[in-house]
N, C-alpha and C positions, 0 to 999 in steps of 0.2 A: 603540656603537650607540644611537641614538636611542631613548629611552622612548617604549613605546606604550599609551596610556591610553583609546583609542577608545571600549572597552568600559563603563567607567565615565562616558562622555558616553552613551552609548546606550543603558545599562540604571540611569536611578536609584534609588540605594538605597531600600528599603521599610523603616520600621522595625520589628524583629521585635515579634510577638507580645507580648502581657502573660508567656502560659507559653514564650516560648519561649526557649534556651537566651541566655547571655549571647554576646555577640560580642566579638570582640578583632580586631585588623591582625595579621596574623603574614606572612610570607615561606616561599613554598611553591615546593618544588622536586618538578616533575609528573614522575612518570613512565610514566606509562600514561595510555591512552584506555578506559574500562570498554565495557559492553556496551550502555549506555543513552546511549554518546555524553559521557559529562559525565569530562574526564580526574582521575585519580587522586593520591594523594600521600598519604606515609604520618604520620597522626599519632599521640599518645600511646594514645590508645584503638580504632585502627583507621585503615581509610583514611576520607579528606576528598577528598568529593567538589567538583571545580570544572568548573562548564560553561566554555565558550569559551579553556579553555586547551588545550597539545600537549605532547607529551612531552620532556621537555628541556629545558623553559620555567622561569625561576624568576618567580615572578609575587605581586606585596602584593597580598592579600586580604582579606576581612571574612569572619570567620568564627565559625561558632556552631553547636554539634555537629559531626556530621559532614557540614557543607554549607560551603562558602564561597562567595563573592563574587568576581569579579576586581577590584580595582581600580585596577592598571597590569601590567603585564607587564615584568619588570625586562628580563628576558634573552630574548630570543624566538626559537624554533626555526626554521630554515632552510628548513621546511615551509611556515613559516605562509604563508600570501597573500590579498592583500587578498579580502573579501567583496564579490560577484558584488551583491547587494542591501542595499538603503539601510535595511531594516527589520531585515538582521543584528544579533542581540543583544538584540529584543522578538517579533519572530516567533515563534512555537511551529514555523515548516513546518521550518526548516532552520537546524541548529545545528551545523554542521559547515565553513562555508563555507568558515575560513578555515583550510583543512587542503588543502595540494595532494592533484591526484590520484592519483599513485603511491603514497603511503603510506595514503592514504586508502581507496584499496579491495585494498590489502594488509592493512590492518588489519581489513576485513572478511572477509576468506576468514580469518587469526585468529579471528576468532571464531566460525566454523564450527569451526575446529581443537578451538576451546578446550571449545565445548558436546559436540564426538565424543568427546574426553577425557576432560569430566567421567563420561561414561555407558561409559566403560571400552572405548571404540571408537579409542585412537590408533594411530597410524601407518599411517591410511585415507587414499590421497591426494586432497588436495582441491585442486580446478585453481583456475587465477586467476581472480577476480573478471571479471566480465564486464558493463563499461559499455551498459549500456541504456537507457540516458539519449533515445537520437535526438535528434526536433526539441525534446523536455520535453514536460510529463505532457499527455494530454490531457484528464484529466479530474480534478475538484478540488473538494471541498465547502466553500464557504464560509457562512461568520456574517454575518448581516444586523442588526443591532439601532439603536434611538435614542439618540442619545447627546448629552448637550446640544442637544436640540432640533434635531438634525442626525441622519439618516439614516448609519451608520457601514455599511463589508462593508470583512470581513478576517478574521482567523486568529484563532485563542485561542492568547492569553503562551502559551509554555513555563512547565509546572506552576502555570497559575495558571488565573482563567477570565473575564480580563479580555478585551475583542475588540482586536485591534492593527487597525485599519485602513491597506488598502495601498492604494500608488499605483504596485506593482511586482510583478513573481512572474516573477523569471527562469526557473525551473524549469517555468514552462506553456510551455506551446507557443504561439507567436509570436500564432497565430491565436486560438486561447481567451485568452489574455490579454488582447486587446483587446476581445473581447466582456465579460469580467470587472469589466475598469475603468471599463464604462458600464454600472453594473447601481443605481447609485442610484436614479435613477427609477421603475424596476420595484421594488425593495423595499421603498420609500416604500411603495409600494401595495397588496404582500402583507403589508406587517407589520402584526401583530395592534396593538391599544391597548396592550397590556403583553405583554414579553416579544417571543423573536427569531425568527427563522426560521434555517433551513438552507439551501442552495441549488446543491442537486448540479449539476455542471455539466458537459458530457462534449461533444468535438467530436468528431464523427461525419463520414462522408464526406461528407453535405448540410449541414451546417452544425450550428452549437450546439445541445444540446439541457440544458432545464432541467428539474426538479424538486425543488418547493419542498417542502417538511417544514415545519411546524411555524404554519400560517398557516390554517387551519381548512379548512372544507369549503368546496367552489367555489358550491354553491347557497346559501349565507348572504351572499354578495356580491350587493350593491347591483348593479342592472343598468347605474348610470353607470362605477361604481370593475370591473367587470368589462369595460365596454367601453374601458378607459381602458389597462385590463391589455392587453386583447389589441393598441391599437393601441402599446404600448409594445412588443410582443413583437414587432410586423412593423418597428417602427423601429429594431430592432435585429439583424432579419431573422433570427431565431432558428428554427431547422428545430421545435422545439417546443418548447413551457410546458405543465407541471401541476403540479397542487395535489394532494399525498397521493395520487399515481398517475392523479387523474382529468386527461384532457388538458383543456386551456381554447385550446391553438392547435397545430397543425398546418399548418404553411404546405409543410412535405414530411416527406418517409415516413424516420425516421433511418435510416441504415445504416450497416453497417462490415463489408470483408471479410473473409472466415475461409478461408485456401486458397478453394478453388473455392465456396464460398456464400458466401451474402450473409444478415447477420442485422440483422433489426430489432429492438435489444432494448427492451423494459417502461420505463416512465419509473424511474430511480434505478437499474438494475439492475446489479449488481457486474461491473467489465470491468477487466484489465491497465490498470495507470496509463498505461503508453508504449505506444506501436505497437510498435517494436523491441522490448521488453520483453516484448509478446507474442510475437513471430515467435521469440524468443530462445528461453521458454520449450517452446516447442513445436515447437523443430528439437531440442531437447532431448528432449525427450520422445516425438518419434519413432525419435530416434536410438536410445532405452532401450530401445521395442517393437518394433524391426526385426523383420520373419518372423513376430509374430504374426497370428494368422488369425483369431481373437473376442477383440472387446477390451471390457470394462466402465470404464466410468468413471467417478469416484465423487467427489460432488461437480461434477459438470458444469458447470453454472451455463447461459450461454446459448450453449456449443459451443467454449468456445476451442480445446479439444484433441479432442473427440470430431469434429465437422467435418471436421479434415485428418486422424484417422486415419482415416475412411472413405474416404478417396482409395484405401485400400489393404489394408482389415479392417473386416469386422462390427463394429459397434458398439451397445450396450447403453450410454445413458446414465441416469443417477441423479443426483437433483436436488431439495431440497424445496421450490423454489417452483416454482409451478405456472406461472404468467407468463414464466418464462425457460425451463420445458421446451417451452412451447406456442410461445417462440420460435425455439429449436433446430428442433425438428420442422417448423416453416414452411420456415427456410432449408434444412433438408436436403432438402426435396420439394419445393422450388421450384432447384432445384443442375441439374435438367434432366439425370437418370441420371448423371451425372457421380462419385457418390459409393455405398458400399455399402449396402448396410441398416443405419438407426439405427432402433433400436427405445427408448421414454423409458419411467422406471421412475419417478415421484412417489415419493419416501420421505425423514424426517428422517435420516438418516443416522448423528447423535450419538447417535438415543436407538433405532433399530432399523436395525443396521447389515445391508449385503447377506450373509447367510450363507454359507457355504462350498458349502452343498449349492444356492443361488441361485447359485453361480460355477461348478461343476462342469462344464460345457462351454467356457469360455473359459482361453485361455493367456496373456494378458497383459491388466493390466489397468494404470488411471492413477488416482493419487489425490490434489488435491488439496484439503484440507480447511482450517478456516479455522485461526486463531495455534493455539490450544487442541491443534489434532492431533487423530488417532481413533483412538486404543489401540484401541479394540474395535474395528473396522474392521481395524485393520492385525492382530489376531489371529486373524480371520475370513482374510484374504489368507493368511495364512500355513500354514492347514491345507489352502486349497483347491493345485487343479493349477493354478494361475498359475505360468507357467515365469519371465515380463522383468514386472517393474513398475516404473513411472516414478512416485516418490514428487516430489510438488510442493510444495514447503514455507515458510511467509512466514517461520518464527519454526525457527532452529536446532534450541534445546532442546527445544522439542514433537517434531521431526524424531528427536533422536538417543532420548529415550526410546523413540515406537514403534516405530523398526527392532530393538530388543533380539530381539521374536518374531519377527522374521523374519527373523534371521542365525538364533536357535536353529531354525528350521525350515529353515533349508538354501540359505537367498536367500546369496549374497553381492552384495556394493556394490561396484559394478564402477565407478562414478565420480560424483563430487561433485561438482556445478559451481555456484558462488556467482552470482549477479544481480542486478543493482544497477538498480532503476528508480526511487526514492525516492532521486535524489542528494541530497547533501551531509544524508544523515538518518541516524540507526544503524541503521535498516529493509533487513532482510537476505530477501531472497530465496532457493531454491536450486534445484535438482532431482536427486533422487539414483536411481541407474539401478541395477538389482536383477535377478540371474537365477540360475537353479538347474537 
């Protein structure tokens, strides 16, 4: 079989550190993928971690501690397949690419397996992996900075914090892509003298919408470089532009819809990476609350799942920013009777979770909270009369700690289902369905 050394044209070697350990070439035989995506292999002092290899592989590396290098791939797994993107091997987005599908998100329902395990939760079944890729993401934050006298946007290295500049992102959606790879212009002219911006980017049913981070306040602009902004933002027909939340253009009212409403959300506001990935999430998540009749829901954000349960249950949502509850609340009263009572609850949630005696008239409730998880949340769920909760979780092992108190309180985990919207990433979604 042909030697494949792609990798070692794609990513040049850096030389290590003054402190850091010495390297040697050695020949490594992988046989795992860990949980951070970078495959395994066993050496004298532990395992040796290697990005871009697969299990079965035997692969020369450069290596130094427990990290290595690829620098060809002697033997290459049946798996492998070519990379989807030209920037495979320097990108930070996606370090997976060249791992077909079928093992690839079998290897991720593993590692649901493996975090229920560790917390003393095996032989819970957890269904297949569930592609929610659709059309790719539609929303994406990229790095804007100067870089040899040249305006760069793209992604920061894998473990590093250099900017990789793209001229691809198969993983967006067809239509944000192309707005993405005309954004020089515009960044020229938000970026500060020193230092980068951000630039959330989210397609909405009217078109793109941006905001920028990191590029100061919109009244410190010169009234030319603002006019110059806004006629770049119609040239690019962008539904809107802001700076640090404040709008600078509006050309339409963003939207996206949620079952039967319609939500305009806050410039940067947290939303499902895919469309599929939402509808996914939350035929899950209604599936969990079937028959409840008051539902709370925790962490909210700007309605993904409170919305459509109101097609069919009271709803209490909870939310600490105030901008995405004040946008739920619009689309649920403008839905035109079509949805139950949602009533919004402002609260941080990590640091004053909703009490037991705050839940004590509702039977199901939905919790999505962010990687971290909410032990104290989920031990609050567990005392109250919640009969079905639909736990929504980005990060396994946050997941499988706080259901501990709410198996000991009488929940069982009636199904697990894994969700993939972050293809070709080790970024594990799930949703696990709970009732007593």
């Amino acid at each position: 079989m042909k030697r494949i050394n792609r990798l070692s044209r794609s990513r040049p070697h850096q030389a290590p550190k003054a402190d850091s350990p010495a390297s040697e070439e050695r020949v490594l035989e992988i046989s795992a993928v860990g949980s951070r995506g970078d495959s395994t292999s066993e050496g004298e002092n532990g395992p040796i971690y290697t990005p871009y290899a697969l299990p079965g592989e035997q692969v020369r590396a450069r290596v130094a501690g427990g990290r290595a290098e690829v620098l060809e791939v002697l033997r290459a797994s049946p798996e492998r397949q070519a990379p989807a993107c030209r920037h495979f091997g320097r990108c930070g987005g996606c370090q997976l690419q060249h791992w077909q599908d079928q093992p690839y998100l079998a290897w991720k329902r593993e590692q649901v397996i493996d975090a229920l395990n560790k917390r003393g939760f095996g032989g819970v079944g957890v269904e297949p992996t569930v592609p929610a890729w659709g059309e790719g993401r539609r929303r994406a934050a990229l790095h804007a900075a100067r870089q040899n006298n040249q305006v760069r946007i793209g992604f920061i290295e894998r473990g590093g914090a250099r900017l990789t500049p793209i001229t691809q992102c198969p993983v967006l959606a067809p239509q944000l892509e192309v707005v993405v790879l005309k954004l020089a212009p515009l960044a020229e002219l938000a970026l500060p003298s020193r230092g980068e911006i951000t630039m959330q980017c989210l397609l909405t049913d009217c078109g793109v919408d941006i905001s920028i981070k990191g590029a100061g306040r919109v009244d410190l602009l010169h009234r030319a470089a603002l006019e110059k902004l806004i006629a770049e933002a119609n040239a690019l027909n962008l539904a809107r532009l802001s700076f640090e939340g404040e709008v600078i253009v509006a050309r339409a009212n963003p939207t996206l819809r949620m079952g039967r409403a319609v939500v305009s959300p806050p410039p940067g506001a947290f939303l499902q990476p895919t469309a599929l990935g939402e509808e996914t999430l939350a035929r899950l998540t209604l599936e969990a609350l079937q028959g409840s009749k008051r539902v709370v829901d925790l962490f909210s954000g700007i309605g993904t799942f409170a919305l459509r349960i109101a097609e069919h249950a009271e709803v209490l949502a909870s939310e600490g920013d105030a901008e995405m509850l004040t946008a739920l609340k619009k689309a649920a009263d403008g839905a035109g009777g079509a949805l139950k009572e949602i009533t919004t609850l402002r609260r941080d949630l990590l640091r004053t979770p909703l009490s037991t005696l705050e839940m004590k008239k509702f039977d199901g409730a939905v919790m999505d909270p962010p990687r971290s998880g909410a032990r104290q949340q989920a031990e609050q769920i567990a005392r109250a009369p919640i009969r079905k909760l639909a736990y929504v979780s980005c990060d396994p092992a946050s997941f499988a700690r706080d259901i501990k108190v709410l198996i000991e309180h009488g929940f069982t985990l009636t199904k697990i289902t894994p969700v993939d919207q972050f293809r070709w990433s080790p970024h594990i979604e799930l949703v696990g369905a709970f009732e007593r």
